[in-house]
Biopython code that builds the backbone (N, CA, C, O; Angstrom):
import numpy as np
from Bio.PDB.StructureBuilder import StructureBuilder

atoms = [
    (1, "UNK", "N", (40.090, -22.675, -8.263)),
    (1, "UNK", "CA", (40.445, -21.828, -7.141)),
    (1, "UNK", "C", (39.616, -20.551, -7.207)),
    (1, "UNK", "O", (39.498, -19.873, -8.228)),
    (2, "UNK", "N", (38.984, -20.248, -5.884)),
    (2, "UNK", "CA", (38.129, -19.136, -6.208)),
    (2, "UNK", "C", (38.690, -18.108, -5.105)),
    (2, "UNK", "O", (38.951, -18.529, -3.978)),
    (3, "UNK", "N", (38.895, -16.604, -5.481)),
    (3, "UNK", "CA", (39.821, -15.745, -5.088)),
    (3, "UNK", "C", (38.230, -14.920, -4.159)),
    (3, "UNK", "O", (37.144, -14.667, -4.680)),
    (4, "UNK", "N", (38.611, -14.705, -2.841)),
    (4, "UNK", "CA", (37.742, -14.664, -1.878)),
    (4, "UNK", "C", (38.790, -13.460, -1.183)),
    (4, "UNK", "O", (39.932, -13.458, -0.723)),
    (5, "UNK", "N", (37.624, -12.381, -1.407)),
    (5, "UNK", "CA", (38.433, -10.782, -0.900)),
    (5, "UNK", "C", (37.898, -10.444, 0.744)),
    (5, "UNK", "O", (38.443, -9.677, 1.537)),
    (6, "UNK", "N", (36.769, -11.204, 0.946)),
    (6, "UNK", "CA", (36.154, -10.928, 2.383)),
    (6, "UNK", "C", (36.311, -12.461, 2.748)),
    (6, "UNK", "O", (36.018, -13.382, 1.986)),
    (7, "UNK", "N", (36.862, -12.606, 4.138)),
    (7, "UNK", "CA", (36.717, -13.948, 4.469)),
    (7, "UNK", "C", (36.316, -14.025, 6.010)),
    (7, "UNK", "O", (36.916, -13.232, 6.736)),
    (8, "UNK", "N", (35.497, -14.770, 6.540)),
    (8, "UNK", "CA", (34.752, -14.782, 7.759)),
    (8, "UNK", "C", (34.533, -12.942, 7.948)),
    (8, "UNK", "O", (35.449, -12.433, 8.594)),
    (9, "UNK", "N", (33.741, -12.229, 7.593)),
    (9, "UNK", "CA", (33.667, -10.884, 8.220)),
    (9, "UNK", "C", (34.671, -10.255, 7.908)),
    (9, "UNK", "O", (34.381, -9.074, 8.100)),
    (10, "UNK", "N", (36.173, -10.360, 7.364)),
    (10, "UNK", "CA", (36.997, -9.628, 7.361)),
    (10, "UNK", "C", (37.557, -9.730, 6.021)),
    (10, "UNK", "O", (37.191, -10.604, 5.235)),
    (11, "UNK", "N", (38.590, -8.703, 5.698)),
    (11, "UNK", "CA", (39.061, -8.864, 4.418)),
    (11, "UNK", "C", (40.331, -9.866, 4.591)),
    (11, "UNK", "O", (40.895, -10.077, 5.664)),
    (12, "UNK", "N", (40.740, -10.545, 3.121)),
    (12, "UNK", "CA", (41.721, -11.469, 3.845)),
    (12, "UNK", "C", (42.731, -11.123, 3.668)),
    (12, "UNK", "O", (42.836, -10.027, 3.118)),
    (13, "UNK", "N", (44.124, -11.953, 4.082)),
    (13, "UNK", "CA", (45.669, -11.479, 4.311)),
    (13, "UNK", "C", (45.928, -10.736, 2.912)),
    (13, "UNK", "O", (46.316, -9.568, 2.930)),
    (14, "UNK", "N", (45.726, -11.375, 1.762)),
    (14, "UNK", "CA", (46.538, -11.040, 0.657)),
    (14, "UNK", "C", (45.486, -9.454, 0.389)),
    (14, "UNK", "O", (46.079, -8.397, 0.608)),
    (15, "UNK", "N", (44.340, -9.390, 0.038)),
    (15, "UNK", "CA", (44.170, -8.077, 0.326)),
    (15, "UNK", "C", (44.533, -7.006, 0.741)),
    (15, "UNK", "O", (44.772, -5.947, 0.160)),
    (16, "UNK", "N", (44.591, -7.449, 2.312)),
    (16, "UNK", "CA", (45.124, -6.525, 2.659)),
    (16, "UNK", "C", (46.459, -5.941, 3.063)),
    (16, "UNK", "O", (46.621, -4.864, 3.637)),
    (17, "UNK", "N", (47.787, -7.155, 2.525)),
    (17, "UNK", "CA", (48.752, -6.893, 1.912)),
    (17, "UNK", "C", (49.044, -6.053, 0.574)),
    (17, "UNK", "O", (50.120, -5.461, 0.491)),
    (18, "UNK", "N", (48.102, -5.987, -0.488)),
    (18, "UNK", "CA", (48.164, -5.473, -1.763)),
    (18, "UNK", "C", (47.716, -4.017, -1.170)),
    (18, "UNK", "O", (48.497, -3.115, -1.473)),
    (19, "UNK", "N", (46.754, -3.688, -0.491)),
    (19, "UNK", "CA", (46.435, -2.688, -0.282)),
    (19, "UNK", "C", (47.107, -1.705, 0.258)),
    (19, "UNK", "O", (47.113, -0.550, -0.167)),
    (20, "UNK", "N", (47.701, -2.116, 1.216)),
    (20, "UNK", "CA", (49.353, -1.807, 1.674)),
    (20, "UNK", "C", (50.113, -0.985, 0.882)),
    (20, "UNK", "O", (50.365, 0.220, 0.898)),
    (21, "UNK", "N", (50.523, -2.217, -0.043)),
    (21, "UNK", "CA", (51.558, -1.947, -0.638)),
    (21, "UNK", "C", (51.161, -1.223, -1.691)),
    (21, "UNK", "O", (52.103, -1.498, -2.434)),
    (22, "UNK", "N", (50.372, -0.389, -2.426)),
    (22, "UNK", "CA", (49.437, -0.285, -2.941)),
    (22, "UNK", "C", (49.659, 1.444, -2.645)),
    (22, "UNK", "O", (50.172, 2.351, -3.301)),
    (23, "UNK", "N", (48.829, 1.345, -0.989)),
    (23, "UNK", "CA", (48.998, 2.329, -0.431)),
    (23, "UNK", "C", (50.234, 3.401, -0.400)),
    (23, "UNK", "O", (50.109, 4.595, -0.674)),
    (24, "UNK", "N", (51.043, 2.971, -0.144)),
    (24, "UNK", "CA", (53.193, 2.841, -0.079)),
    (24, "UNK", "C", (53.056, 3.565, -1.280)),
    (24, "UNK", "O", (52.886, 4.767, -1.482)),
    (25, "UNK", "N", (53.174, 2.497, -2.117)),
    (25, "UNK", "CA", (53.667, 2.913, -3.511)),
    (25, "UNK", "C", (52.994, 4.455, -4.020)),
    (25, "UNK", "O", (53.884, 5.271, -4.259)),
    (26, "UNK", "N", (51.679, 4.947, -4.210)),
    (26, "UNK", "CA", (50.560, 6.214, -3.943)),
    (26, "UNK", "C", (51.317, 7.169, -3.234)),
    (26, "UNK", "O", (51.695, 8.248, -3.687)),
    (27, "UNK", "N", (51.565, 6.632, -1.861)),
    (27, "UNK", "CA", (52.436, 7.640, -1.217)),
    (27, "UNK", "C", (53.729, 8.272, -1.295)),
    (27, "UNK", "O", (53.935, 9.422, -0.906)),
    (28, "UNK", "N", (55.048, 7.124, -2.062)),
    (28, "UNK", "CA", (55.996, 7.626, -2.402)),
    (28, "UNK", "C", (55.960, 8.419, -3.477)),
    (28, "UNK", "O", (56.543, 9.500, -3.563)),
    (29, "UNK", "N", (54.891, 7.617, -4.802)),
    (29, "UNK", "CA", (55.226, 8.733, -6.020)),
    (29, "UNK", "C", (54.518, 9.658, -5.731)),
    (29, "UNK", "O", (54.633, 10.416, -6.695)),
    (30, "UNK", "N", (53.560, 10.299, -4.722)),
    (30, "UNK", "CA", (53.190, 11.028, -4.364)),
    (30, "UNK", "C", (53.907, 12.676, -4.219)),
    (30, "UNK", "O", (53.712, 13.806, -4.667)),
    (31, "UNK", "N", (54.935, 11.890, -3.196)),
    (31, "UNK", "CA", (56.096, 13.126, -2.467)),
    (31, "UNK", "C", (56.922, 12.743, -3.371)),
    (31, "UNK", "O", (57.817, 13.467, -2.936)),
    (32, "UNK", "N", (57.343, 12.305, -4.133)),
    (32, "UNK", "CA", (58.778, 11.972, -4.570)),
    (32, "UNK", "C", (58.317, 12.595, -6.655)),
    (32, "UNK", "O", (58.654, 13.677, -7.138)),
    (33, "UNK", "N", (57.707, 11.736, -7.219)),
    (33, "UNK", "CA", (57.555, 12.651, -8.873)),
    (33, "UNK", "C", (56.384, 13.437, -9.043)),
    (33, "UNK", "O", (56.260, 13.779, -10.219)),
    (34, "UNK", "N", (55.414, 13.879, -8.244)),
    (34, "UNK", "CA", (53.926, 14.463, -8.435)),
    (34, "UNK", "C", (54.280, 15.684, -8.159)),
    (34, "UNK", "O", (54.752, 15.975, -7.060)),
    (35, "UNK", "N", (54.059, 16.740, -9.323)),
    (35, "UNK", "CA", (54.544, 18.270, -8.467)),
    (35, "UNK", "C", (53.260, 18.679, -7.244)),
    (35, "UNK", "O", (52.363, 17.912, -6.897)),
    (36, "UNK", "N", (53.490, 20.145, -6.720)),
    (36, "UNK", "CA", (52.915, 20.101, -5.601)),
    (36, "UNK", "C", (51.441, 20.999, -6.156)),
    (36, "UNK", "O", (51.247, 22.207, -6.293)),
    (37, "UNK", "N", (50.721, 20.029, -6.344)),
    (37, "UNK", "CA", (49.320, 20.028, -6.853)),
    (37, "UNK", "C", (48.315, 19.570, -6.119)),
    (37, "UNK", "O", (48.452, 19.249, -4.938)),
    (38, "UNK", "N", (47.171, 19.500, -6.793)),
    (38, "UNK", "CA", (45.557, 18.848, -6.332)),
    (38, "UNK", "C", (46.033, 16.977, -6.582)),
    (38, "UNK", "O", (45.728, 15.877, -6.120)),
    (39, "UNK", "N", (46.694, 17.410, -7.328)),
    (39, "UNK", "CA", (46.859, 15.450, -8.065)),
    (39, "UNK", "C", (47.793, 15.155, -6.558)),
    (39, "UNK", "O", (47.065, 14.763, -5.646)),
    (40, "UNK", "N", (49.216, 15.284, -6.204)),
    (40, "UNK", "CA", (49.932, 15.274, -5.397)),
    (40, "UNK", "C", (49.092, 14.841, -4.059)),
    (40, "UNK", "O", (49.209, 13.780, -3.446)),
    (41, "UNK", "N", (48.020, 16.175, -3.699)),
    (41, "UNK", "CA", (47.474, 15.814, -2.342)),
    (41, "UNK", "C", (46.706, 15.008, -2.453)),
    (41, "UNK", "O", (46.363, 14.463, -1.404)),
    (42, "UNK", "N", (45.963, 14.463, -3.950)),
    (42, "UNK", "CA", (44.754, 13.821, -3.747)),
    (42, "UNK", "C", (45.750, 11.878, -3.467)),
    (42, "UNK", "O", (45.390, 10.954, -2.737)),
    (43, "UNK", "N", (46.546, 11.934, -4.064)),
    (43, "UNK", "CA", (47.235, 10.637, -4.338)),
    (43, "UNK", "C", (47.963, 10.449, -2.424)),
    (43, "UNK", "O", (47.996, 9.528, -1.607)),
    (44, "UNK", "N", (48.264, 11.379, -2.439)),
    (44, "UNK", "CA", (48.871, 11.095, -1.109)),
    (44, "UNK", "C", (47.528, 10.903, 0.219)),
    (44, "UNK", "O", (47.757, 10.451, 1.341)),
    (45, "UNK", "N", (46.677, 11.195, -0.088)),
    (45, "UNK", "CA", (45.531, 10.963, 0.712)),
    (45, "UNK", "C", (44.831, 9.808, 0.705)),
    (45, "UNK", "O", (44.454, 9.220, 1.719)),
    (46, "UNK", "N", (44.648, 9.470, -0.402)),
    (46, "UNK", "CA", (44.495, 7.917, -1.160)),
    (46, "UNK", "C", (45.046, 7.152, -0.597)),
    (46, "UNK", "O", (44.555, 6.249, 0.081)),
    (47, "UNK", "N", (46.900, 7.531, -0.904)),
    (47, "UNK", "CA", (47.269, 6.586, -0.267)),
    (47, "UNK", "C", (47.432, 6.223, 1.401)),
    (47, "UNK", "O", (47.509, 5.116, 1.934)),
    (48, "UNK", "N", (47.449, 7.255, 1.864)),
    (48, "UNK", "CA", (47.150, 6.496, 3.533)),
    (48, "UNK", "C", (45.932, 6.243, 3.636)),
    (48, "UNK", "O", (45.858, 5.581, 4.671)),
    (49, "UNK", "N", (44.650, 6.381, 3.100)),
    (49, "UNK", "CA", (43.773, 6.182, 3.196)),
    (49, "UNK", "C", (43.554, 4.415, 2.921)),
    (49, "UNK", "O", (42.885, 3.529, 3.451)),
    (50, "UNK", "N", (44.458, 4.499, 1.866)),
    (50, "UNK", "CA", (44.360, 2.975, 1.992)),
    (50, "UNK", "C", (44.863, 1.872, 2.770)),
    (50, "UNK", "O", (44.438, 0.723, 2.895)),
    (51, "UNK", "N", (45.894, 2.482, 3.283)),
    (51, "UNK", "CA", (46.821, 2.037, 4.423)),
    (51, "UNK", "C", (45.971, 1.727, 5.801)),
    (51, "UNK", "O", (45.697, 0.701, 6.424)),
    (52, "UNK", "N", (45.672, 3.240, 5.975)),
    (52, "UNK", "CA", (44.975, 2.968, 6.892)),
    (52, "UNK", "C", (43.689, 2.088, 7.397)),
    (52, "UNK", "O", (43.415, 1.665, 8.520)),
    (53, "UNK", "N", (42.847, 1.947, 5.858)),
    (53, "UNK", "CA", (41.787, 0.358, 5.865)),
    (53, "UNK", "C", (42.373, -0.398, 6.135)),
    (53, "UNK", "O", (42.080, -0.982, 7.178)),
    (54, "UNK", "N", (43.524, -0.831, 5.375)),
    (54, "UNK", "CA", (44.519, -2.211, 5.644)),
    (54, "UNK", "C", (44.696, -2.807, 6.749)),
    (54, "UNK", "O", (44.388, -3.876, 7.276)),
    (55, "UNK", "N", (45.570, -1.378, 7.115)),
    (55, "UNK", "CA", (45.755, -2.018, 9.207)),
    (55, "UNK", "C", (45.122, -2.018, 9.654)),
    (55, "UNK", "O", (45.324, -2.346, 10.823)),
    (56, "UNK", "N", (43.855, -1.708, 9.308)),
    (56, "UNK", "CA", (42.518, -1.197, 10.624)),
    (56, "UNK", "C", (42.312, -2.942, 10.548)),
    (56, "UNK", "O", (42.408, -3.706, 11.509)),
    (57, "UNK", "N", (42.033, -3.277, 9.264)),
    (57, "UNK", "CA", (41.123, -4.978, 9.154)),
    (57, "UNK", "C", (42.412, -5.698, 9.636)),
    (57, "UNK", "O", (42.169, -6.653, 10.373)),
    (58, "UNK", "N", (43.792, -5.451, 9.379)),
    (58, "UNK", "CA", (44.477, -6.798, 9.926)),
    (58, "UNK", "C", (44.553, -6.462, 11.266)),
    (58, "UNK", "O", (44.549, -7.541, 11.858)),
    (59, "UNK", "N", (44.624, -5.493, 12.135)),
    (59, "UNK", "CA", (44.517, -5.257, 13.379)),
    (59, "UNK", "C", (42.866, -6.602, 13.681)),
    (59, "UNK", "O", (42.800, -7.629, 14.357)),
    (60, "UNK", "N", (42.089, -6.073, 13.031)),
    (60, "UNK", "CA", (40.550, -6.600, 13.519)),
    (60, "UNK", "C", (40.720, -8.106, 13.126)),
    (60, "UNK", "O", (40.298, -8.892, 13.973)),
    (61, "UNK", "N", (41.148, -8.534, 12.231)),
    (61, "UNK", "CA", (41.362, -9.638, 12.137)),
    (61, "UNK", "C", (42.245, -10.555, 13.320)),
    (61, "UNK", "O", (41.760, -11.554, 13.852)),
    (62, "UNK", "N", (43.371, -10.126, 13.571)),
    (62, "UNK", "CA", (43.936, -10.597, 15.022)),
    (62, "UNK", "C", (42.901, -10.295, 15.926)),
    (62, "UNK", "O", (42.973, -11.296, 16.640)),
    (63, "UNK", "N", (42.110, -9.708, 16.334)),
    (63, "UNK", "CA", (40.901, -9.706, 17.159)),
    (63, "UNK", "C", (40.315, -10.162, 17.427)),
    (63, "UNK", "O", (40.049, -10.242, 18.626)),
    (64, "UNK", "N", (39.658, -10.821, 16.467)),
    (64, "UNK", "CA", (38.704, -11.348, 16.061)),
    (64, "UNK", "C", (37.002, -10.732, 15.847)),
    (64, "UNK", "O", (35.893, -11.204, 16.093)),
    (65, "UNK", "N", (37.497, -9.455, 15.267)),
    (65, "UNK", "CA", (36.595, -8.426, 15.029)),
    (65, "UNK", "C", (36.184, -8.589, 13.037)),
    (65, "UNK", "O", (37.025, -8.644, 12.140)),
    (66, "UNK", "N", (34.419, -8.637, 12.858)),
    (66, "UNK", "CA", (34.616, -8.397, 11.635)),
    (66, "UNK", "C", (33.782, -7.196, 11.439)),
    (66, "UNK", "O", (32.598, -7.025, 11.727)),
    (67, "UNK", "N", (34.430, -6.588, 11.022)),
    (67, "UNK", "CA", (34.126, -5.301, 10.279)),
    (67, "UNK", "C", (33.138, -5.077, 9.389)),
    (67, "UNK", "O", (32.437, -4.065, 9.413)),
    (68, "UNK", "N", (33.018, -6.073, 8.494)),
    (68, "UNK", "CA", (32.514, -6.075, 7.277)),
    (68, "UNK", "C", (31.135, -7.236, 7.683)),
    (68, "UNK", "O", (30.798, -8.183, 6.973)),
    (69, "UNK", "N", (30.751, -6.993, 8.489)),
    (69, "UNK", "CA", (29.461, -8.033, 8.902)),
    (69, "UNK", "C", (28.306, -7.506, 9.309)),
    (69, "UNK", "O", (28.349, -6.300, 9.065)),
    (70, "UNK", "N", (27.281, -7.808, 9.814)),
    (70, "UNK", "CA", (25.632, -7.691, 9.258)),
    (70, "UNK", "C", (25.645, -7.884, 11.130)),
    (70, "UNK", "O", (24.458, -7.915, 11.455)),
    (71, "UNK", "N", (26.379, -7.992, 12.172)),
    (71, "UNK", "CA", (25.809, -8.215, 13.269)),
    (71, "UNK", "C", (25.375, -6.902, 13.590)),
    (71, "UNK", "O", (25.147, -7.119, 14.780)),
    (72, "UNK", "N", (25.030, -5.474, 13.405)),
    (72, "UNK", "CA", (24.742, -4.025, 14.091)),
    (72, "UNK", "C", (23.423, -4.664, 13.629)),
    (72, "UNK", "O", (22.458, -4.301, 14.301)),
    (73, "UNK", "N", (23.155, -5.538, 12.629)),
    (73, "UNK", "CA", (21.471, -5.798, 12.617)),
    (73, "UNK", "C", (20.806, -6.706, 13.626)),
    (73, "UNK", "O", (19.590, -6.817, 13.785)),
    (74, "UNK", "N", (21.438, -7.128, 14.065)),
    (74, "UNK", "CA", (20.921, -8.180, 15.061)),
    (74, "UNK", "C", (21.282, -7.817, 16.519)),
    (74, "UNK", "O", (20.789, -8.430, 17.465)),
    (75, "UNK", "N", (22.173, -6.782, 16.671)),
    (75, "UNK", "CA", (21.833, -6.123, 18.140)),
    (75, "UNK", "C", (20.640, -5.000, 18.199)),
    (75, "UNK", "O", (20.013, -4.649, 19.198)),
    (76, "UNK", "N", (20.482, -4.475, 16.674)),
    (76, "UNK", "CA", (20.070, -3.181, 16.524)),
    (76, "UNK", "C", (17.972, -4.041, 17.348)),
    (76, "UNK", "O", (17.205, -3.610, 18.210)),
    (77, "UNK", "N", (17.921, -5.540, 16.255)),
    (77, "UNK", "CA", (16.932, -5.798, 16.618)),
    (77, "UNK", "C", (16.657, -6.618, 18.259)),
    (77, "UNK", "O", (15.582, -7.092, 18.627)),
    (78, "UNK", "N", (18.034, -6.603, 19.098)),
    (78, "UNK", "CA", (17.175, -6.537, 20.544)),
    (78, "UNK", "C", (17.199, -5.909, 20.941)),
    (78, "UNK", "O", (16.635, -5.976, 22.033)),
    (79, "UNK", "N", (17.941, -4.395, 20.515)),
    (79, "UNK", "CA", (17.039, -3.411, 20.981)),
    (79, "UNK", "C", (15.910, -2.706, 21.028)),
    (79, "UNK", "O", (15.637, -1.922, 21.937)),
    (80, "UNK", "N", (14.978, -3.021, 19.755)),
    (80, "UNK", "CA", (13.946, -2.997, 19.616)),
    (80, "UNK", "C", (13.071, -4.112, 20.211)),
    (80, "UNK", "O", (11.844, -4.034, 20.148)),
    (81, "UNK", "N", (13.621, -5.017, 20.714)),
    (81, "UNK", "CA", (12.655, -5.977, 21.966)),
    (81, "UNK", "C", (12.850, -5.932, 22.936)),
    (81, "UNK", "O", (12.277, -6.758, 23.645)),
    (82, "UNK", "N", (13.782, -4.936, 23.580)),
    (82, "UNK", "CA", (13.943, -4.769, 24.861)),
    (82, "UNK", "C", (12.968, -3.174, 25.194)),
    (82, "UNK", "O", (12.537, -2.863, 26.304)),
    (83, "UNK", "N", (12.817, -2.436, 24.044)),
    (83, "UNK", "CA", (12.021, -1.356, 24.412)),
    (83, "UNK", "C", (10.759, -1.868, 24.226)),
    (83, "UNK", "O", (9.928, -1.363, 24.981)),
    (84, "UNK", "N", (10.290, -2.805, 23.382)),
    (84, "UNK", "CA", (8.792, -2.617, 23.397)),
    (84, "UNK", "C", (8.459, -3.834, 24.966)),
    (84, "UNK", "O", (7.271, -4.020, 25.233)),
    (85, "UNK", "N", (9.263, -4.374, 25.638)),
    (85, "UNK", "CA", (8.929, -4.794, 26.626)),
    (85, "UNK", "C", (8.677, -4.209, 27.870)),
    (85, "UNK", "O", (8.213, -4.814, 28.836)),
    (86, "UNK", "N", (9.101, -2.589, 27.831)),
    (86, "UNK", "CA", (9.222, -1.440, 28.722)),
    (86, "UNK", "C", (8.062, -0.982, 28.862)),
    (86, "UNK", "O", (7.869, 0.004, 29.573)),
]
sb = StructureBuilder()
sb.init_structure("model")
sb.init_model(0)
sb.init_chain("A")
sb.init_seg("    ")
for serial, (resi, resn, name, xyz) in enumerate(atoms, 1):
    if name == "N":
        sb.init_residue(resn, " ", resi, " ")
    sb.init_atom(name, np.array(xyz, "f"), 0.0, 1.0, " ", f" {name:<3s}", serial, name[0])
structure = sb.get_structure()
């Protein structure tokens, strides 16, 4: 069994379930045992930060958007054949 973190362009379910939860967890001990420090804000930033990747890819994933893919290279290059045809 081979454990596959990007799948078609996107990251896959269990990823971005862990990341989640991941996220959550960062954020509660964050506000809840971290006094009110650099550590506190940095953990609590982290953690929505990670949250917020999470939902962004399972949002894109119901989409059918991949995020994590190489197509900006292949529009980038017809746009460079549509100008030198000008």
């Amino acid at each position: 069994m081979k454990l596959r973190f990007i799948e078609n362009g996107n990251l896959s379910g269990w990823v971005c379930t862990v990341l989640i939860a991941v996220g959550m967890v960062m954020f509660y001990v964050a506000l809840e045992y971290v006094s009110n420090s650099f550590g506190s804000l940095f953990l609590l930033l982290l953690g929505f930060a990670l949250m917020a990747i999470a939902g962004t890819c399972s949002r894109a994933g119901l989409l059918g958007i991949r995020p994590f893919d190489n197509e900006y290279k292949k529009a980038k290059k017809t746009y460079d054949t549509q100008r030198e045809e000008h």
